[in-house]
C-alpha positions in Angstrom: 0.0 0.0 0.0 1.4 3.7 -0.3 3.3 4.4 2.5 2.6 7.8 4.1 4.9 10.8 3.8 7.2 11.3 6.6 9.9 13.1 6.9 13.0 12.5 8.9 16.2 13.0 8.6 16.9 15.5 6.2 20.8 16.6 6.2 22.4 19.7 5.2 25.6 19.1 6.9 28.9 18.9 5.4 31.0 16.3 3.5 33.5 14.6 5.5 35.3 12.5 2.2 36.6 15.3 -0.3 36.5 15.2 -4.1 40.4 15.6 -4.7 41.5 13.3 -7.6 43.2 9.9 -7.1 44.9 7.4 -10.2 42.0 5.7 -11.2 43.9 1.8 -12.0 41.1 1.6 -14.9 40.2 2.8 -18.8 38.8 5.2 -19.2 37.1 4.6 -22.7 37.2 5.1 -26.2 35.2 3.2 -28.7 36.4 0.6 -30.9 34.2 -2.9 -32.0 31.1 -4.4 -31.2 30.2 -5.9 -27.6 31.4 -9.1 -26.7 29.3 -12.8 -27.0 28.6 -12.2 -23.2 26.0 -9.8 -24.0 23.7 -12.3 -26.0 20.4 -13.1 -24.6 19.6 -16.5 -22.7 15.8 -17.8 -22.2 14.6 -16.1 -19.1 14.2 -19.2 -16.8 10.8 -19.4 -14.4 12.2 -19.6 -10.8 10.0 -20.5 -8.3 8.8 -17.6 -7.6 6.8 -17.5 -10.9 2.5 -16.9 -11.0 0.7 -18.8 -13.2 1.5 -16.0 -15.9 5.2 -17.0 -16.0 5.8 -13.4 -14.2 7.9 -13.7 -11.0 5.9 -12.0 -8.0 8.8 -9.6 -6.6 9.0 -7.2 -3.6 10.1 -3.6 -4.4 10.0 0.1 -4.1 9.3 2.7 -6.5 10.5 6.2 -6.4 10.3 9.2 -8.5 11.9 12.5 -8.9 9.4 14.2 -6.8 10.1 11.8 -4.0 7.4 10.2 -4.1 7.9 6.2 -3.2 5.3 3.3 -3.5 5.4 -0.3 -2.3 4.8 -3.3 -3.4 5.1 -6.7 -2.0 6.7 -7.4 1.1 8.5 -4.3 1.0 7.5 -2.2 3.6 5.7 1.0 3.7 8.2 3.8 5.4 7.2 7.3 3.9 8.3 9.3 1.3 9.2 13.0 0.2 6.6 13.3 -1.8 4.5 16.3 -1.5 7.8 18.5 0.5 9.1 21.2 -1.4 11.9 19.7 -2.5 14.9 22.2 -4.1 16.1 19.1 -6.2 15.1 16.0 -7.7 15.4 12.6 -5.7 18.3 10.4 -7.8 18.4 7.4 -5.8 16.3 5.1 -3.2 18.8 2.3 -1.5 17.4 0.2 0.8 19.0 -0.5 4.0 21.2 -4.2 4.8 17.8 -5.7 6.3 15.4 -4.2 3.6 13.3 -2.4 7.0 14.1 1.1 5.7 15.8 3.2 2.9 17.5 6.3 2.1 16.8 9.0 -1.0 19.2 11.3 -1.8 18.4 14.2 -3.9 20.7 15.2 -6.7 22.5 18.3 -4.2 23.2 15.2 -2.3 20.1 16.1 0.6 19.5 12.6 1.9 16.2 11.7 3.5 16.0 8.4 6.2 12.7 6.4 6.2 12.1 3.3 8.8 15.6 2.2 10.0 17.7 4.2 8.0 20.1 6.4 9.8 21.5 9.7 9.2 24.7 10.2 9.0 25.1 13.2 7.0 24.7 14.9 3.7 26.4 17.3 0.6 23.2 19.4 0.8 24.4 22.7 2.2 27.4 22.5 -0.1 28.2 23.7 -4.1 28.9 20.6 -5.9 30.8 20.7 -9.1 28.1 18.2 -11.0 25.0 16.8 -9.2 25.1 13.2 -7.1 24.2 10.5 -9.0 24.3 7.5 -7.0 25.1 5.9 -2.9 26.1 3.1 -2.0 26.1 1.5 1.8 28.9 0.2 3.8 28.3 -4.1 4.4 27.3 -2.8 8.0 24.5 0.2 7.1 26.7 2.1 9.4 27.4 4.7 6.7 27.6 5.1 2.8 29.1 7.3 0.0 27.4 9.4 -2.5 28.9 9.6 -5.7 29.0 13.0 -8.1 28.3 12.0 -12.2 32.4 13.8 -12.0 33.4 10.7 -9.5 33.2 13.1 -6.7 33.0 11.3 -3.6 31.5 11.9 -0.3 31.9 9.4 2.9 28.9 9.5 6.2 29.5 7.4 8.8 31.9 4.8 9.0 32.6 4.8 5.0 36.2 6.0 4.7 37.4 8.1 1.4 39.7 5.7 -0.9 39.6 8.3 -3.5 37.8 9.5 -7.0 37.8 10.9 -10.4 36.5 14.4 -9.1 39.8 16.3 -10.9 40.0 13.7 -14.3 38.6 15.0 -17.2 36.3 11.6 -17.6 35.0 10.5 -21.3 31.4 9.7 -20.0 29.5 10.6 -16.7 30.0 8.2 -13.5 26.3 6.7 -13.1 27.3 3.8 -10.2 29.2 2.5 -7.9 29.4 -0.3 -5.8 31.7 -1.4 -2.4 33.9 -4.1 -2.0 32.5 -7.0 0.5 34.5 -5.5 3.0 33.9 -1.9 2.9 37.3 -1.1 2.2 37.3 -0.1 -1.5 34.7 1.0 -3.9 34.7 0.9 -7.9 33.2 3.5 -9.9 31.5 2.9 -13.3 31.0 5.4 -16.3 28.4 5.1 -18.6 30.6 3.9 -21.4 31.1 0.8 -18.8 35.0 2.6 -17.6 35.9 1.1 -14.3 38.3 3.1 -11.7 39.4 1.4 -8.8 40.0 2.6 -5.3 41.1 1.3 -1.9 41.3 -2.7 -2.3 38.6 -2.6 -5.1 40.6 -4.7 -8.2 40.6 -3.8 -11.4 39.0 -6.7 -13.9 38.2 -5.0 -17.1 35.6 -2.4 -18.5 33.7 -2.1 -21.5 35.6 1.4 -22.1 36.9 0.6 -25.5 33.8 -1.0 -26.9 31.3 0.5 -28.9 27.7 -0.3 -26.8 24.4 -0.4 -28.2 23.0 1.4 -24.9 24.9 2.7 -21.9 25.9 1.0 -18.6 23.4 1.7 -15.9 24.9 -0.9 -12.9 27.7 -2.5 -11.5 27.3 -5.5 -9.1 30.9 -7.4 -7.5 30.5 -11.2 -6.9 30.4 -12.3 -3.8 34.2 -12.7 -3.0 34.9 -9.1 -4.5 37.1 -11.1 -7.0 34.8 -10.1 -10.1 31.5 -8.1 -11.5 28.9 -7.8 -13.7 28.3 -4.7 -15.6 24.9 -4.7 -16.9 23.8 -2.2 -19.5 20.3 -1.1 -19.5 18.8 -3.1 -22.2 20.1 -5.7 -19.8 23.0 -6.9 -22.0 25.3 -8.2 -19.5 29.2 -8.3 -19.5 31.5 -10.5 -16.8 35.0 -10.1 -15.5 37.2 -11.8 -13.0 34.9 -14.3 -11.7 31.9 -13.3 -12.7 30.3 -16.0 -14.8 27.5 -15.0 -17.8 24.4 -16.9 -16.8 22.1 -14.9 -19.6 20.7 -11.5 -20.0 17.7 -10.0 -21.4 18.8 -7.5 -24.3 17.7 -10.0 -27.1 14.5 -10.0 -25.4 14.3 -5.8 -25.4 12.1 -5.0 -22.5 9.8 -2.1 -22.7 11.2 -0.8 -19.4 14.9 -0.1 -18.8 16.9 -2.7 -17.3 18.3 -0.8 -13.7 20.0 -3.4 -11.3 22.0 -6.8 -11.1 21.6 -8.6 -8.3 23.5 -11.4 -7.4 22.9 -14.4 -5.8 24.5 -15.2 -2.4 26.3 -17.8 -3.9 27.5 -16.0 -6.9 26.2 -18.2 -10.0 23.6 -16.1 -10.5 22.0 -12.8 -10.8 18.4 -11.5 -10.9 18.4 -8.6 -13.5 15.7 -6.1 -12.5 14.2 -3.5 -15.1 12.8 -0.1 -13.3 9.4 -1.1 -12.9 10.1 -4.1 -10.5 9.9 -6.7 -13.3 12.5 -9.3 -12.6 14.1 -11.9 -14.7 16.5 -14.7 -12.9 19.3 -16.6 -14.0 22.0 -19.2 -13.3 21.0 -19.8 -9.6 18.4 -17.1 -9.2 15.7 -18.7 -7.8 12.3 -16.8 -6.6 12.7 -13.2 -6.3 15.8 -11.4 -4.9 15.5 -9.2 -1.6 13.6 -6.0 -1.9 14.7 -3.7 -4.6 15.0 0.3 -4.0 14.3 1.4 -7.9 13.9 4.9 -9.7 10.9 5.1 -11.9 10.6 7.5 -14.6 8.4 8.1 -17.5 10.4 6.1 -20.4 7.3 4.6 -22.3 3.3 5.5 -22.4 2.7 2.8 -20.4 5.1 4.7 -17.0 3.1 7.9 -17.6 -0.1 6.0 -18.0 1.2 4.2 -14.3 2.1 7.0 -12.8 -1.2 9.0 -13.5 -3.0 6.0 -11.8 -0.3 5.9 -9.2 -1.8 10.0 -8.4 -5.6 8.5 -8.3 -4.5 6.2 -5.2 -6.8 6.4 -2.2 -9.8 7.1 -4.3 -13.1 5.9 -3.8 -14.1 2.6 -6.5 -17.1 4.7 -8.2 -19.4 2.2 -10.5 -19.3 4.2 -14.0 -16.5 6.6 -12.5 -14.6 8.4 -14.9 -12.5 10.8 -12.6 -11.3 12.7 -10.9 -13.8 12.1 -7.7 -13.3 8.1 -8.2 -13.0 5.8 -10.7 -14.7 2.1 -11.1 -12.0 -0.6 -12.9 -12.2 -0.1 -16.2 -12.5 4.1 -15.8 -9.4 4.3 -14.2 -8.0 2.9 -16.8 -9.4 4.8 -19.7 -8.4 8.0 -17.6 -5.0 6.6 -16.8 -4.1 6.2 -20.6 -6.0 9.3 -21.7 -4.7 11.7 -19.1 -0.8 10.1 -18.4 -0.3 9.3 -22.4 -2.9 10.8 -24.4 -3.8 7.5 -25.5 -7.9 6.4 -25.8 -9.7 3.2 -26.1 -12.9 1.6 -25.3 -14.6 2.4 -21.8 -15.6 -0.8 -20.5 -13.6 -4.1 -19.5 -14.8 -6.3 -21.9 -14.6 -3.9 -24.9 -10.9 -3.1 -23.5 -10.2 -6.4 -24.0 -11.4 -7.3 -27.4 -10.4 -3.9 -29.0 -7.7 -1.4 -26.9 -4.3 -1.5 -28.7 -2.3 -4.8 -28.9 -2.0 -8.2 -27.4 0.8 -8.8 -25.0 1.5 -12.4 -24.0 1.6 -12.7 -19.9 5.4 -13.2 -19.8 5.6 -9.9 -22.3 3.7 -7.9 -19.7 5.2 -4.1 -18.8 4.3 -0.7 -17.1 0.3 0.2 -18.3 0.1 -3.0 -19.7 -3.9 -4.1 -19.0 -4.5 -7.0 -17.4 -8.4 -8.9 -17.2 -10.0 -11.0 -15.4 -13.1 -13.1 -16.7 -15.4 -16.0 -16.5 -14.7 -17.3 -19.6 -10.7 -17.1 -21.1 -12.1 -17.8 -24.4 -14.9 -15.5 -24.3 -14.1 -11.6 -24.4 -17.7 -10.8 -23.5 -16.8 -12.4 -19.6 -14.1 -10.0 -18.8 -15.7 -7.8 -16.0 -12.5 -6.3 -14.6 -9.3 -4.2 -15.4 -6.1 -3.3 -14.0 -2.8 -1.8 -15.4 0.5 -3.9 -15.1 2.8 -2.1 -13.1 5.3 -5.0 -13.1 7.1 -7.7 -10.8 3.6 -9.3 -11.1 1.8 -6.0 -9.4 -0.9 -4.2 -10.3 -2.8 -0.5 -9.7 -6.7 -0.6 -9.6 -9.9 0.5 -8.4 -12.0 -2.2 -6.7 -14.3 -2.3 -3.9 -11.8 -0.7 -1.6 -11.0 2.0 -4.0 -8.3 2.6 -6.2 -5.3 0.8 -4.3 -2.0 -1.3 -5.3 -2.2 -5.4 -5.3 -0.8 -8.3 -6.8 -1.7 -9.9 -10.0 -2.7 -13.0 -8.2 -4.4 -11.9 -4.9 -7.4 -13.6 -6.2 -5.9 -16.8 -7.7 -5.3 -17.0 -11.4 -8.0 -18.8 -12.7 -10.2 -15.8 -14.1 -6.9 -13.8 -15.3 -7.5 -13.6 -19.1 -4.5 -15.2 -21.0 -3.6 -12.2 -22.5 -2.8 -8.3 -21.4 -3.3 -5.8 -23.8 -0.8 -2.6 -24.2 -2.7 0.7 -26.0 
């Protein structure tokens, strides 16, 4: 359910890492041929944490730029920024170690605590030289770094400075970075998929000299620090040390972006996880991985279509409802697509199903996507209700207890329609 807004912890005090320039032991990149083999697509696998529909049910947050966060699954509800008068945009959401709080940080670096967070300070009273882009947590949530898109970086708490790329003149923005297991390092990665290394982070290889077909939106190490993944986001995946390729999903082009790696504890797997909280495991993956902190923004119809219906939670279900009072099922729909996308279709279920847009298998499902339920699964004229996909096997709907987040399956799945439709 959507977690109310609560504010606590918001820091303006200074940085105590600094931004001065260390060698960076890593390329820093300059095109030359194609990506490598590792970046072909394997057949997403159904872990056993897979509905009916082939979709795993995941636990996640959502945030947005206006700091507004939604939950989903198990994933508790904390509070969010949404609604405060924020000076700028919220970059990041990372959950804490146990997954029974998170932080945001805004792009000046402001960082906001929710559940068991803690604060341990901030860049928000400072002038940065580019905007923060990223945080990562020590392994004991005792403190974390926030990162500048210059390779700036900013230690809280009991994350020491190592060093960064603040004074390099870098051929593409940093956009992650991730800590060794033991808190003593950290690696920064560019967009072009340049890795620079710092305190006893190694240096594996980068994708720095390789022409990409979309840029490099995460970094995860394995396990034993010995390795990583760098996974672009069309979810092309590329391995070194030893990280093994288990599959990836860039053959498969998801609507949504492709936003994290997660691997498994053991390290022969990952979960890739596109920004709507769709997941897709592989190697040793099984289920869905621990609660996921992911930014959502408006990439396709479908987000804004989302996150106009996301704007309509709390409202009363309204039979024939057409906004912006209340909505019944199918209304909320219709309204979500017209207002969010300036897309229209039919205004009842049924009709939605048999005419609005086109047919989406259930494993092809993404954000707006409109899912059915109905007496019949070969008979359009059963469908009596609506919902639009959000993803990780969630939903956003008006029923009896007014418009309201669930899963795809809270009712079983023997009414689900077999097939979505996208407008």
């Amino acid at each position: 359910m959507l977690g109310a807004v609560l504010v606590c912890g918001v820091g303006c005090l200074g940085a105590t890492g600094a931004s001065a320039a260390s060698a960076a032991s890593a390329a820093t990149g300059s095109t030359a041929a194609g990506p490598p083999a590792s970046t072909a697509a394997a057949a997403v696998p159904t872990g056993s944490g897979t509905s009916s529909t082939g979709l795993l049910s995941s636990s996640f947050w959502l945030a947005t730029a206006q700091g507004d966060v939604w939950n989903f699954g198990q994933a508790g509800a904390y509070g969010s920024a949404g609604g405060l008068p924020l000076a700028h945009p919220i970059v990041a959401i990372t959950p804490t170690n146990d997954h029974q709080g998170y932080w945001l940080v805004a792009s000046d670096g402001g960082v906001f605590t929710y559940g068991d967070a803690a604060f341990f300070g901030s860049t928000g009273a400072l002038t940065l030289n580019k905007p923060i882009v990223a945080m990562a947590s020590t392994p004991d949530g005792r403190g974390y770094w926030l990162v500048a898109s210059d390779g700036g970086i900013f230690s809280f708490g009991d994350a020491a400075f190592y060093g960064s790329t603040g004074s390099l003149a870098l051929n593409k923005p940093i956009v992650a970075m991730a800590s060794t297991p033991d808190g003593r390092g950290y690696w920064l990665v560019a967009s072009d998929g340049g890795i620079f290394t710092f305190g006893d982070a190694a240096f594996y290889g980068s994708t720095g000299g390789l022409v990409l077909n979309e840029p490099i939106a995460a970094m995860a190490p394995t396990p034993d620090g010995r390795g990583y993944w760098l996974m672009a986001s069309d979810g092309g995946i590329f391995t070194f040390g030893d990280a093994a390729f288990y599959g990836s999903t860039a053959a498969d082009a998801p609507t949504d972006p492709a936003e994290k790696i997660v691997p498994t504890a053991s390290g022969q797997g990952y979960w890739i996880e596109d920004q709507n909280g769709t997941v897709y495991p592989f190697g040793s993956a099984q289920g869905a991985p621990p609660s996921a902190g992911l930014m959502f923004q408006a990439v396709t119809p479908g987000d804004r279509a989302v996150l106009f219906a996301f704007a309509q939670l709390g409202k009363p279900y309204i039979w024939g409802g057409n906004g912006p009072e209340g909505y019944d099922c199918s209304g909320l729909a219709l309204a979500s697509w017209q207002q969010g996308a300036g897309v229209t279709f039919a205004r009842v279920s049924d009709d939605q199903y048999h005419t609005a847009g086109q047919a989406v298998s259930p494993g092809q499902l993404s954000a707006g996507d409109l899912v059915f339920w109905g007496t019949s699964q070969t008979d359009w004229t059963t469908v009596y209700h609506t919902a639009l996909y959000v993803g990780g096997d969630q939903i956003v709907e008006s029923t009896g207890g007014g418009v309201q987040l669930n899963s795809l399956g809270q009712w079983g799945q023997g009414d689900i329609m077999p097939m979505g439709r996208r407008p």
